[in-house]
C-alpha atoms as one frame of an Amber mdcrd trajectory, in Angstrom:
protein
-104.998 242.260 -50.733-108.316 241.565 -52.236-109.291 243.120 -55.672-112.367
 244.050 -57.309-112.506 242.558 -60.953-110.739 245.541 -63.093-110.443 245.704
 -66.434-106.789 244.869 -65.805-106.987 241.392 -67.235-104.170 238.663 -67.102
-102.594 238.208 -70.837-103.207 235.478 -72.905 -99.598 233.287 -72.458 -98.348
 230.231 -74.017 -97.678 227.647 -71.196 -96.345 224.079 -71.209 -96.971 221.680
 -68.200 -94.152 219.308 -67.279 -95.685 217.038 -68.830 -95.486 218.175 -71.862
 -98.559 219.477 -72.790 -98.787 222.733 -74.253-101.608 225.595 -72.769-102.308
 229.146 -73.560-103.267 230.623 -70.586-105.952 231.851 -69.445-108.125 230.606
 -71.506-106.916 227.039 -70.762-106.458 227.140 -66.821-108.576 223.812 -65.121
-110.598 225.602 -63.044-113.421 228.029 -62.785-111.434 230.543 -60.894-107.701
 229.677 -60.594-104.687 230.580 -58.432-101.625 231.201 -60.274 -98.127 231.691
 -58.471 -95.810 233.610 -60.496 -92.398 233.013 -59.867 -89.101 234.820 -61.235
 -86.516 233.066 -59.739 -85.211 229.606 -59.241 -85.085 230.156 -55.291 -88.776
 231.667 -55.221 -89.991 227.690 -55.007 -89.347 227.898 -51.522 -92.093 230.587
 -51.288 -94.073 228.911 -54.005 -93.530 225.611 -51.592 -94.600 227.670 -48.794
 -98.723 228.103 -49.978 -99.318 224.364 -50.825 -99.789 222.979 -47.220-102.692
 225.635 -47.076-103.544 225.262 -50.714-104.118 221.392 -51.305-107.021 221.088
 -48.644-108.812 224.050 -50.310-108.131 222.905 -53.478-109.984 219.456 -52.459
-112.862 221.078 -51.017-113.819 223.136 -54.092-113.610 221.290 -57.507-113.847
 224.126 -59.588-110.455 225.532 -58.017-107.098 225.062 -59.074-103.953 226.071
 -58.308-100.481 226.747 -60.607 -96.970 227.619 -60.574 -96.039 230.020 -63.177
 -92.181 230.081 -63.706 -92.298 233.414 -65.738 -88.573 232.587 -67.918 -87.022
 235.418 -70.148 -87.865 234.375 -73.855 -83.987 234.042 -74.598 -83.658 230.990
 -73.082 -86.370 228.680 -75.175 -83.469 227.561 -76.793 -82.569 225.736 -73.567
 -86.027 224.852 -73.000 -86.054 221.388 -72.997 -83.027 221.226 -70.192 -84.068
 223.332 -68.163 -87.948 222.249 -67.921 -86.648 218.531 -68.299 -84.022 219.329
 -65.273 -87.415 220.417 -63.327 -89.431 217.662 -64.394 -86.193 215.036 -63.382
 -86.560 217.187 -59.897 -90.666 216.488 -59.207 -91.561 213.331 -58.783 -95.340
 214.037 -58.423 -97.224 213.690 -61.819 -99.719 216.271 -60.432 -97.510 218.890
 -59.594 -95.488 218.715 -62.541 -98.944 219.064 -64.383-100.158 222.054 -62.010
 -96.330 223.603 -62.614 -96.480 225.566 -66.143 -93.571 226.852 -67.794 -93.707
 230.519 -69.699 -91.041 231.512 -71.880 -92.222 235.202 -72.887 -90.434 238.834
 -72.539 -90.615 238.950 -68.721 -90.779 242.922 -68.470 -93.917 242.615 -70.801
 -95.855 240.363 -67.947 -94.649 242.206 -65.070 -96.311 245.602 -66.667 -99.371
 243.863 -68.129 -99.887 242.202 -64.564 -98.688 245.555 -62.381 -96.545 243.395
 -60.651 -94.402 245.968 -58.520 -91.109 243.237 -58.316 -89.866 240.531 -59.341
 -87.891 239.817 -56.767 -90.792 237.881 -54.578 -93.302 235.618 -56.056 -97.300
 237.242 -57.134-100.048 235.084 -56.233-103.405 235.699 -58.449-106.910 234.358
 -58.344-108.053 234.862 -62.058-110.865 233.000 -64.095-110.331 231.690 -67.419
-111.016 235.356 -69.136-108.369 236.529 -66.814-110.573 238.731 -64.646-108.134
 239.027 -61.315-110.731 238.897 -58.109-107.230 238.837 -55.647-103.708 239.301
 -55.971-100.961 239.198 -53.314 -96.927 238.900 -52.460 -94.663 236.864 -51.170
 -94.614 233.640 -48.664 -97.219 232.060 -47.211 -98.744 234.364 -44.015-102.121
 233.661 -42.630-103.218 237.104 -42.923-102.245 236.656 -46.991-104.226 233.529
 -47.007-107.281 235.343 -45.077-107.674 237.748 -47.696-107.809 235.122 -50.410
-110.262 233.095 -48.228-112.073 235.841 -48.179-112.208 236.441 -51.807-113.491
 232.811 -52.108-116.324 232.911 -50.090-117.860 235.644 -51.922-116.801 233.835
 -55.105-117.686 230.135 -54.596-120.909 230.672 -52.142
């Protein structure tokens, strides 16, 4: 689904790469504009997974494009923090995606209304710029007609 820019913006978020290096977001994404997966859920990384094999040869061809994982986690657990982003880290053996793959501990509800994300029960893909103007949003799993629309959304914004 392709979006005008509204003056729904995304909110400014402290991240932390598994890496260990500390964001806020979106001030502090890489790129000019910037795709950012949300998910909820420890079994949304298979639909996370699922945009990558399209994602990485876009990503190549425009350098001012980048792409995230946004594991939105209920601020309760920062306590546990540094098992359960270590236990991810342990899990990726890729320096780059563990640096693309940015951990938000936060109230949860509070980013699902200030993003109008309708469920968290899938993942929400957004392409945002570093104000956090959203030009394209979508749900769920990879589909090519989902990655038409943010193709589409591209041209218009990288031509």
């Amino acid at each position: 689904m392709n979006l005008e820019p509204t003056t729904l913006l995304f909110p400014t978020l402290p991240a932390r790469n598994l890496n260990g290096r500390t964001l806020t977001l979106p001030a502090e994404f890489g790129g000019a504009f910037n795709i950012a997966i949300i998910a909820f859920r420890r079994w949304h990384q298979a639909l996370v997974d699922s945009w990558f094999t399209f994602l990485n040869p876009l990503l190549a061809a425009h350098p001012t494009l980048r792409a995230y994982e946004l594991p939105i986690i209920g601020r309760q657990y920062i306590l546990a923090r540094p098992f359960i982003d270590g236990g991810m880290a342990f899990a990726i053996p890729d320096p780059a995606v563990r640096n693309r793959t940015l951990t938000v501990y936060t109230d949860v509800q509070q980013v699902v209304t200030a993003l109008q994300i309708a469920s968290t029960e899938t993942i929400t893909l957004l392409l945002v710029d570093r104000t956090g103007r959203i030009f394209w949003r979508d749900t769920g799993p990879y589909t090519a007609e989902r990655a038409a629309g943010l193709e589409q959304t591209l041209a218009t914004l990288l031509q």
